[in-house]
MIKEVEX-41431 format. One line per field, with one value per residue (C-alpha): residue number from 0; x, y, z; residue in three letters. Coordinates in pm, 1 decimal. Each point is the difference from the previous one (the first is absolute). Layout:
residues N
titor <- c(NUM  ...);
u <- c(X  ...);
v <- c(Y  ...);
w <- c(Z  ...);
kolvo <- c(ALA  ...);
//
This chain:
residues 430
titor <- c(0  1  2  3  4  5  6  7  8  9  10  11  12  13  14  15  16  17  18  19  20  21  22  23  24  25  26  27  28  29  30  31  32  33  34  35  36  37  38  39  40  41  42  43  44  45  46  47  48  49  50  51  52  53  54  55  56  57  58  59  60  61  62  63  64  65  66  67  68  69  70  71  72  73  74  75  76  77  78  79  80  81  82  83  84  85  86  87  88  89  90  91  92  93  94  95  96  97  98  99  100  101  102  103  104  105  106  107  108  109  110  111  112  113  114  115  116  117  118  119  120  121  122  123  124  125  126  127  128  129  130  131  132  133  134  135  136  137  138  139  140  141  142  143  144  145  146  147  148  149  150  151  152  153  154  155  156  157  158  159  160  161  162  163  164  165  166  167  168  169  170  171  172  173  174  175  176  177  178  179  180  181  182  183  184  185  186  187  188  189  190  191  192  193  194  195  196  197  198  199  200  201  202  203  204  205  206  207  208  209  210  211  212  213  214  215  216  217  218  219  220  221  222  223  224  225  226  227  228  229  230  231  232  233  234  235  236  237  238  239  240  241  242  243  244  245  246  247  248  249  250  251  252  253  254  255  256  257  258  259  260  261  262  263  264  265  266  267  268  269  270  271  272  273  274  275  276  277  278  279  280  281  282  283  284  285  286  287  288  289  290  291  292  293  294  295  296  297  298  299  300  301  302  303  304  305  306  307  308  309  310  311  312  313  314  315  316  317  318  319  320  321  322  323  324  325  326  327  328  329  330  331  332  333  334  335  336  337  338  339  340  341  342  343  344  345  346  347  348  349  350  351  352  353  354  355  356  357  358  359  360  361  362  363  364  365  366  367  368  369  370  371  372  373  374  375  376  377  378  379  380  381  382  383  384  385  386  387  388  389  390  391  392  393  394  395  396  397  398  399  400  401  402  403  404  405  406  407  408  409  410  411  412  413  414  415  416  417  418  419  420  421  422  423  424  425  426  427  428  429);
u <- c(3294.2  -302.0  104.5  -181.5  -271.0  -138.0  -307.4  -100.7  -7.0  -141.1  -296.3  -38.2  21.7  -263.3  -246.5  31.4  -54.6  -301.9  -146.2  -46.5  -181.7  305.9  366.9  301.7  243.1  403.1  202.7  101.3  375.5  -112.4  -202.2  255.7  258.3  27.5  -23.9  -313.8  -126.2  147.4  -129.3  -382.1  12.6  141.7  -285.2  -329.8  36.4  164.5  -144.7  109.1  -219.5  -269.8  -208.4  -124.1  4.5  -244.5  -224.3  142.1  -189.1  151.6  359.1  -76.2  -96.4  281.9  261.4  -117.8  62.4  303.2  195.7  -183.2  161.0  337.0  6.0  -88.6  315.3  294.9  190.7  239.4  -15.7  376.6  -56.6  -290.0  -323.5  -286.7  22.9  -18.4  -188.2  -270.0  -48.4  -17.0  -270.9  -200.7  -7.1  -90.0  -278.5  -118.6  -32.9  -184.2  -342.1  -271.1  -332.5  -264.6  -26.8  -301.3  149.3  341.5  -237.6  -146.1  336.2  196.5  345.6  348.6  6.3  275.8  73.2  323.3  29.6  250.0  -49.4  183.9  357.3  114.6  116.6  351.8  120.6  357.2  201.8  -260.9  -366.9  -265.8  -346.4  -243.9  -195.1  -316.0  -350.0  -134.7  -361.1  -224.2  -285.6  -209.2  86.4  -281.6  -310.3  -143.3  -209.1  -188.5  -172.6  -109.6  332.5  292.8  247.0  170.2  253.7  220.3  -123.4  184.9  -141.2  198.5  319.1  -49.0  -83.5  319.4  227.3  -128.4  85.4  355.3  56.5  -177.7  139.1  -41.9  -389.6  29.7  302.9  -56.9  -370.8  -240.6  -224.8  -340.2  -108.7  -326.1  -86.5  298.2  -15.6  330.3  151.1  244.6  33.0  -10.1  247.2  221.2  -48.1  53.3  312.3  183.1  -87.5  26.8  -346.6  -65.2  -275.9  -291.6  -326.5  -131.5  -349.8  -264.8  -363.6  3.5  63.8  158.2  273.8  47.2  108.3  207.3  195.4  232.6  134.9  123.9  134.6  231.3  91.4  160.5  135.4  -248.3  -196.8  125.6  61.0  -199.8  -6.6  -269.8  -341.8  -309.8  -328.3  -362.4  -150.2  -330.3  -36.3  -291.7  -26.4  59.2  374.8  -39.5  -279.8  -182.2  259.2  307.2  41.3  252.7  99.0  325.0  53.5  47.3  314.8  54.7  18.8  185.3  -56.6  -282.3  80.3  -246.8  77.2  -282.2  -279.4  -184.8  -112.6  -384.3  -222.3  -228.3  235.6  159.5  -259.5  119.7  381.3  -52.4  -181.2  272.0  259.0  -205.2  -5.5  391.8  48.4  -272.1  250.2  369.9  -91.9  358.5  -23.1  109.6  -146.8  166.2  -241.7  148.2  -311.0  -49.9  -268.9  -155.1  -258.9  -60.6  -344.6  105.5  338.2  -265.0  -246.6  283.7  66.8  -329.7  -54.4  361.1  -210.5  -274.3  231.3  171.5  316.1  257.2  188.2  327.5  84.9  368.1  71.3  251.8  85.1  41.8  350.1  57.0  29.3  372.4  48.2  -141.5  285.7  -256.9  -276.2  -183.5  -337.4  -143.4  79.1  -277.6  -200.2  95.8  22.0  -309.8  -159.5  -339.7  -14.5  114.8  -191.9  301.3  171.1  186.1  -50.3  121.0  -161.3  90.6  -210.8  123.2  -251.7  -325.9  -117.2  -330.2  -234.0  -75.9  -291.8  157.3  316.6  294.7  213.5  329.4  241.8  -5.7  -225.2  -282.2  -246.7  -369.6  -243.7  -410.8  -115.6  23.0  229.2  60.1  155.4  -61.8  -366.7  -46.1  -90.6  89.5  -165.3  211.5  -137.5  161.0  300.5  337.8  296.2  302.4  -64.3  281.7  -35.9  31.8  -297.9  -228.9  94.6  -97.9  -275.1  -72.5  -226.8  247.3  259.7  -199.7  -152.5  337.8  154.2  -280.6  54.7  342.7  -52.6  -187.4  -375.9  -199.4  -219.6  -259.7  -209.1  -394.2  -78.6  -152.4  337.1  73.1  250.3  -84.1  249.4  -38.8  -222.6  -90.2  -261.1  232.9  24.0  329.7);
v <- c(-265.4  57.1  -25.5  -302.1  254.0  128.8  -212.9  18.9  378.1  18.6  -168.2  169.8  347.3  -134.1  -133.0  334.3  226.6  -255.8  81.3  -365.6  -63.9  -259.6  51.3  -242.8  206.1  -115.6  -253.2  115.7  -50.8  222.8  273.4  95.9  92.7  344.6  -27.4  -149.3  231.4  324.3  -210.5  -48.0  355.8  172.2  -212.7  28.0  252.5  279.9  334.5  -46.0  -325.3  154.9  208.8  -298.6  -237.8  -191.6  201.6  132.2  -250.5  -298.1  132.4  29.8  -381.1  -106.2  199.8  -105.3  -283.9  -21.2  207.3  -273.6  -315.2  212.2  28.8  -372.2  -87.2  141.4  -221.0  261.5  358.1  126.3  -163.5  87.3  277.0  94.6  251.3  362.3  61.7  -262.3  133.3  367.6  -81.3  -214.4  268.6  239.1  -184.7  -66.6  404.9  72.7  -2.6  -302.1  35.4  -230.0  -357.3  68.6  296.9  -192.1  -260.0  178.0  166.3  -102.6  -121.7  -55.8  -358.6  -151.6  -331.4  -162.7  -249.1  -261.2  -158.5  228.1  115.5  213.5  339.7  143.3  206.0  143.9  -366.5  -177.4  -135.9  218.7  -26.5  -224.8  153.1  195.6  129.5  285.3  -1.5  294.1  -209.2  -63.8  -387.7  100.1  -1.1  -263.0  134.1  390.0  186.7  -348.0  -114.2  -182.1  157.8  193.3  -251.3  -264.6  -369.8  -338.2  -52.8  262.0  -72.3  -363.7  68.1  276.4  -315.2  -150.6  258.5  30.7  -404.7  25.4  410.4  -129.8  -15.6  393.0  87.7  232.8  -51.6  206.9  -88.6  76.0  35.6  -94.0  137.0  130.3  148.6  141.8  -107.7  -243.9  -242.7  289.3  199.5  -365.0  -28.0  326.7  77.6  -307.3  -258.3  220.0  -21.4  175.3  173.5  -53.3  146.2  -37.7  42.7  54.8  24.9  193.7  388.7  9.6  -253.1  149.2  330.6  -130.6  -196.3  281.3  37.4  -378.1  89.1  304.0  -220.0  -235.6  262.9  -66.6  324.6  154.0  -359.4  -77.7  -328.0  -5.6  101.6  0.2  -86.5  17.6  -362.2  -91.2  -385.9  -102.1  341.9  14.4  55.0  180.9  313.3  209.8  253.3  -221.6  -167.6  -247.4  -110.9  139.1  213.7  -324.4  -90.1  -376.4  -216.0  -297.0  -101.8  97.9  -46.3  -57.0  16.3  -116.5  107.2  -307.6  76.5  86.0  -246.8  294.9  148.6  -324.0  13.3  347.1  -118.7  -254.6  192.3  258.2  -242.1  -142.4  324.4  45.0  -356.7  105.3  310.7  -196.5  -358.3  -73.6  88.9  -109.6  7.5  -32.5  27.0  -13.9  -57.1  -115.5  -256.1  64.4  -256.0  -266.2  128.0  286.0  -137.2  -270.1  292.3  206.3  -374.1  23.7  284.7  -39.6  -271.7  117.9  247.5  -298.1  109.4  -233.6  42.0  -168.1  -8.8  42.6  -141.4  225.3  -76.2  267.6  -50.5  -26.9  387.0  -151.7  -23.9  339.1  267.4  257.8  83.8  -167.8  -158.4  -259.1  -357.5  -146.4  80.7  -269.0  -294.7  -101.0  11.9  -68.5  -58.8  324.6  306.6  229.6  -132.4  169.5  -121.0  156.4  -63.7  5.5  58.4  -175.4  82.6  -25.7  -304.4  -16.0  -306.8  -176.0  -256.4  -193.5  97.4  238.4  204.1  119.4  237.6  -46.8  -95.0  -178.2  -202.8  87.2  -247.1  17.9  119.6  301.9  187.0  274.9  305.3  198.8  30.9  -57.3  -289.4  -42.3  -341.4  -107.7  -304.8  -175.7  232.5  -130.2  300.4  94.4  240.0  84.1  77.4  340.2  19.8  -170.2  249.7  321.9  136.1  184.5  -180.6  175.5  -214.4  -323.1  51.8  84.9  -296.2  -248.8  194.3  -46.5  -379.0  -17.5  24.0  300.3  194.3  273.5  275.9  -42.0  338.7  -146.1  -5.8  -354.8  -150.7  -311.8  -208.2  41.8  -253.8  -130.5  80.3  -11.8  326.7  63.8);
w <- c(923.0  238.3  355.8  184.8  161.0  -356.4  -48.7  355.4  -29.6  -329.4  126.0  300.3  -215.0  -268.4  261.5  179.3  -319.1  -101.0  400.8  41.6  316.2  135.1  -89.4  -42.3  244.0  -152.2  295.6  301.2  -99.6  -281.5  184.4  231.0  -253.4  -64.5  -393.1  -3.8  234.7  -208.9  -276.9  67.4  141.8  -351.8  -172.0  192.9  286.7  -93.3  -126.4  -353.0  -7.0  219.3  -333.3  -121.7  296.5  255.1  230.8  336.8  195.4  -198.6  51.9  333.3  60.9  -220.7  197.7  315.9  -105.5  -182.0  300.4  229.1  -190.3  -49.7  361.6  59.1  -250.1  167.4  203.2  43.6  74.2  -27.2  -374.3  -102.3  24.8  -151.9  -256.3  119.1  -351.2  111.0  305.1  -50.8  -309.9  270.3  200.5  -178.3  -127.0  288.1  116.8  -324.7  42.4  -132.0  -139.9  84.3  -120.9  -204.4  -164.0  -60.1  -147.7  -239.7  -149.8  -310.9  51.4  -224.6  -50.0  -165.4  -199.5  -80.9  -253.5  98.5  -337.0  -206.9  15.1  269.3  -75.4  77.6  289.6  -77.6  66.2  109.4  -91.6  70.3  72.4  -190.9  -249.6  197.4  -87.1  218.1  35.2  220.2  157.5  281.4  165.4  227.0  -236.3  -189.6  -185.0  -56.7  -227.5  -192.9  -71.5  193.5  -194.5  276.5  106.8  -185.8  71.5  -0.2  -325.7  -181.7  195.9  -122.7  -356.0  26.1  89.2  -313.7  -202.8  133.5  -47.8  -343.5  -102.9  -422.8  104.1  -54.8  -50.0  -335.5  -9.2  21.4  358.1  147.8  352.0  50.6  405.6  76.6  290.6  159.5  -348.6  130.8  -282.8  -261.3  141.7  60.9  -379.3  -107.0  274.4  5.6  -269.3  -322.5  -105.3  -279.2  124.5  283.3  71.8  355.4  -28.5  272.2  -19.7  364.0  -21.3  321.4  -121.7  -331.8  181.5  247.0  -221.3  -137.0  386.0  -76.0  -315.2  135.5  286.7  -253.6  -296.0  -206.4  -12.8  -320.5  -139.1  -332.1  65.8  208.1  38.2  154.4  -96.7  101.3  -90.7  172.6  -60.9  -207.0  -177.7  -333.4  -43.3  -343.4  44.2  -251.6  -19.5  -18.9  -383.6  222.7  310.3  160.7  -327.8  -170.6  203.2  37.1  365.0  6.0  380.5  274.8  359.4  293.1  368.9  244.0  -239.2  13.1  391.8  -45.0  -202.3  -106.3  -201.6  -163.3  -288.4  -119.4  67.5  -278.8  -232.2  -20.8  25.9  -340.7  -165.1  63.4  -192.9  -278.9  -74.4  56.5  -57.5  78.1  370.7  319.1  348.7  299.1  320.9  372.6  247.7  352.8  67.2  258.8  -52.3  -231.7  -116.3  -92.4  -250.6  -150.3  -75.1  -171.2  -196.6  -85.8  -168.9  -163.2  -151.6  -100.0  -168.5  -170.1  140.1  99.4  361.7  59.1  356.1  26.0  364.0  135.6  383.5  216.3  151.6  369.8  198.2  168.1  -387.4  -113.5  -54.9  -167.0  -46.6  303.0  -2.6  215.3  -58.3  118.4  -327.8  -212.9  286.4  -42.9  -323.0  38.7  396.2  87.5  -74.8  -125.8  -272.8  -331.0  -304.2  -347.6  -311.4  -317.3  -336.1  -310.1  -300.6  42.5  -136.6  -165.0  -3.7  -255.6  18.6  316.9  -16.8  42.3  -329.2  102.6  -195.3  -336.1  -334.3  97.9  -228.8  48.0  -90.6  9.8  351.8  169.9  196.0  285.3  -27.5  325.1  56.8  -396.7  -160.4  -345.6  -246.8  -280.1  -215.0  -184.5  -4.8  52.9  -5.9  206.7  252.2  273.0  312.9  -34.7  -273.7  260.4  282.3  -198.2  70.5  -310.3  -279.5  -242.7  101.0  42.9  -370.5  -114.6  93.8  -128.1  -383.2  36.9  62.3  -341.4  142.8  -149.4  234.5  -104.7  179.7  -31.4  141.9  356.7  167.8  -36.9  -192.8  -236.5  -211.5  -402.4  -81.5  315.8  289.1  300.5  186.0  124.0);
kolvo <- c(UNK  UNK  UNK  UNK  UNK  UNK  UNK  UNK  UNK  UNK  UNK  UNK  UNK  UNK  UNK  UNK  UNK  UNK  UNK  UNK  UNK  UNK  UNK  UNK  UNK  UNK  UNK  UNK  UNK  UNK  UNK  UNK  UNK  UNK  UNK  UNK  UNK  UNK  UNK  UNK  UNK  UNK  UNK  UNK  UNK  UNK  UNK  UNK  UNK  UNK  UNK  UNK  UNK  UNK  UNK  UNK  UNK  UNK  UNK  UNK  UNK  UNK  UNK  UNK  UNK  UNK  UNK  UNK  UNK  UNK  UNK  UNK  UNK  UNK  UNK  UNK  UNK  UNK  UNK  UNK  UNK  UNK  UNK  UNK  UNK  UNK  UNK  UNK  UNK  UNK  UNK  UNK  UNK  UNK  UNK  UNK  UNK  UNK  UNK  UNK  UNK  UNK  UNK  UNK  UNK  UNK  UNK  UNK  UNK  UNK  UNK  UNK  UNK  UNK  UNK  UNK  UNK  UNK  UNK  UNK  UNK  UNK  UNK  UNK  UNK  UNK  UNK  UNK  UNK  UNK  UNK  UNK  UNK  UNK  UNK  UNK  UNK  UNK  UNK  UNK  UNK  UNK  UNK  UNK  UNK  UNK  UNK  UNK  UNK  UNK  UNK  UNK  UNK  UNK  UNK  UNK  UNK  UNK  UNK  UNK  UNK  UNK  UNK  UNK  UNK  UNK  UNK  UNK  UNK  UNK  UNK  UNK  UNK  UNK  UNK  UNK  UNK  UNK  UNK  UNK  UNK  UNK  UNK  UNK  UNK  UNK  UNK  UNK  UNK  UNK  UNK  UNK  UNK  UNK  UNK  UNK  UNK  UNK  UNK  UNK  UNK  UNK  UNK  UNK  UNK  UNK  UNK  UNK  UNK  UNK  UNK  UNK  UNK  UNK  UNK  UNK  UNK  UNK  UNK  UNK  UNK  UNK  UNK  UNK  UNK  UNK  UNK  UNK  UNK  UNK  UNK  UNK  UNK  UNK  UNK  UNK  UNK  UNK  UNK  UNK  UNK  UNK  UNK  UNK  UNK  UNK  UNK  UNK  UNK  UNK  UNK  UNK  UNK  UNK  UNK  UNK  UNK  UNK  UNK  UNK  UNK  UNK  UNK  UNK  UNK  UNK  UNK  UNK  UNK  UNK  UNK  UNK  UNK  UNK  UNK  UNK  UNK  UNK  UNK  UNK  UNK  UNK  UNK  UNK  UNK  UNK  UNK  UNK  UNK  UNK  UNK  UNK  UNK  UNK  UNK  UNK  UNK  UNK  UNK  UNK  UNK  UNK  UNK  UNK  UNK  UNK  UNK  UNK  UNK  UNK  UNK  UNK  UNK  UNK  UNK  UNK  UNK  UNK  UNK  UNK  UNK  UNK  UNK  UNK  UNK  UNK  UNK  UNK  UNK  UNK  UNK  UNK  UNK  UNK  UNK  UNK  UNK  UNK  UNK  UNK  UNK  UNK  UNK  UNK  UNK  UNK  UNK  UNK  UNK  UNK  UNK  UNK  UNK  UNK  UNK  UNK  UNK  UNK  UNK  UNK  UNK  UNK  UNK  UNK  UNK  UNK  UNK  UNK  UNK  UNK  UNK  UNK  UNK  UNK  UNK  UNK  UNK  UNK  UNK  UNK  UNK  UNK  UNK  UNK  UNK  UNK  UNK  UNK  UNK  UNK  UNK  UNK  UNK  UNK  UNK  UNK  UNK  UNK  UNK  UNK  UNK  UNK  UNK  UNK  UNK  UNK  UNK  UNK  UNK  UNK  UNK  UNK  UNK  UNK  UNK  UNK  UNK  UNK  UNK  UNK  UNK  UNK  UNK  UNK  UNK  UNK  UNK  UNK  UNK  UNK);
//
């Protein structure tokens, strides 16, 4: 059984190894026991931790601090102390020398995520340490070189909670990363929610070569369940040299953190999002984005629209900070939904549904009577025709497939040499 100081530690450990700007220090009547102290010291401050942990400076401010409100806890000094391990690391710290503020700025740190979700590991007799991601990045920078994939936003760390809550979403599937930045929710996927295998695509150089640091940070480097890809939204996904996409290799799921953040490059987002459901008409989209402002969700609803794909917003409230345990994001996003300007929304993509005169066809065999219909940017007349076509006929973007499914309904087609279609016997170009 966990003694009664666990959880306060715990957090105070994760919120230190995420370098969150405010920590939840544990109780006085906890701090000035000596086993919490030894505790918090084996976990975040000594050298074995230090390879892979916060910046000088940051250790610095948190020591200060935590020898300040150690200090402020005893009541009695024949009982109790403050850890000669604390102290000696303090100062130590503080004889090291600092660089500048704008060159500590600029430099990548260790930043790590626990996910309180999942099960704790084991330590000898007693629980261990939540389940972690390790991520190089730079908290400092929002955005260079074009992209702002050098840090891990709220959005990912809210879609990531998803995940965990929902793990059969991927679990044994086969996902795609569209943006992915540090990699967080691939890596999640890949590291901790047996997916089956994930490919955390970028369209930003700079991101696609850091991301094997991430990788090695989490044991993943040699791991052929994961790759990396090059995908520039908007650009054809299949090119003149490849015969098919991803060597033919299926995706089941594609994941979006924060991607929807610039309304220039929504327009592209949806047309490769379109091509992805044109190759696996059975996929599923799952988007995590901040709004920052309304104009700028309704435009990316918009051209969702115009792409006649359906969004589904799923509603997920961001809990409380007293109530996060790990990861931490701020809970202000998702207090006000349309007042305030940060908010996080996830989305959700059933199948595209494709109009029909004035209304909607789901999933499934659909009758199609005289009019026209959409697929994409092409327009396709049938008179008089009345077949079955699922949903998966009417997302294909090959004629071959289209024309293949009309024969197979009983309707004969034949090529007149222009490049049009007609129907035996009739004049309506298909």
């Amino acid at each position: 059984m966990d003694p009664p100081w666990r959880q306060e530690v715990d957090r105070f450990c994760y919120q230190y190894l995420q370098l969150e700007p405010i920590l939840d220090y544990p109780q006085d009547k906890f701090l000035r026991l000596e086993v919490v102290q030894n505790d918090i010291y084996k976990r975040i401050f000594c050298d074995e931790t230090g390879s892979v942990g916060p910046p000088d400076r940051y250790r610095i401010k948190i020591l200060k601090e935590l020898v300040f409100r150690i200090e402020s806890s005893i009541d009695d000094w024949d009982r109790y102390a403050v850890s000669d391990d604390i102290m000696n690391t303090l100062s130590a710290l503080l004889a090291t020398p600092m660089p500048p503020d704008a060159v500590s700025a600029q430099k990548k740190c260790y930043v790590t995520y626990h996910l309180s979700v999942l099960e704790r590991g084991t330590q000898s007799e007693t629980a261990g340490p939540h389940p972690s991601i390790t991520l190089l990045e730079n908290r400092n920078l929002i955005a260079a070189g074009g992209t702002t994939g050098h840090r891990t936003w709220e959005a990912a760390l809210q879609l990531g909670q998803y995940l965990c809550q929902n793990p059969s979403l991927v679990a044994g599937k086969r996902v795609l990363e569209l943006g992915a930045g540090t990699g967080y929710p691939s890596i999640l996927c890949v590291k901790h929610l047996q997916a089956g295998h994930a490919i955390a695509s970028d369209g930003s150089d700079d991101v696609i070569n850091n991301l094997p640091d991430n990788l090695f940070l989490n044991s993943l480097q040699d791991s052929s369940k994961i790759t990396l890809m090059d995908i520039k939204w908007g650009h054809a996904l299949v090119g003149t040299e490849d015969e098919k996409w991803n060597s033919g290799q299926p995706v089941d799921v594609v994941l979006g953190a924060d991607i929807t953040y610039d309304e220039r490059v929504m327009p592209a987002l949806v047309a490769t999002l379109f091509d992805l459901f044109g190759m696996y008409p059975s996929l599923q989209v799952y988007i995590s984005a901040t709004e920052r402002n309304a104009e700028t969700y309704q435009a990316f609803l918009k051209v969702c629209r115009q792409r006649n794909l359906a969004v589904e917003d799923l509603h997920i409230d961001v809990p409380p900070r007293s109530k996060q345990n790990g990861p931490f994001y701020d809970d202000q996003l998702a207090i006000h939904l349309w007042e305030d300007d940060d908010h996080v929304m996830a989305a959700s993509w059933r199948k595209p549904r494709i109009f029909l005169g004035h209304s909607f066809c789901g999933s499934g065999s659909q009758e199609l009577k005289q009019g026209s219909w959409e697929v994409g940017n092409m327009e396709f007349v049938l008179a008089s025709v009345i077949t079955a076509i699922t949903l998966s006929h009417l997302r294909c973007k090959r004629w071959s497939v289209l024309i293949d499914a009309i024969r197979r309904a009983g309707r004969g087609l034949s090529h007149d040499g222009s490049g049009a279609y007609r129907s035996v016997g009739r004049r309506d170009s298909v």
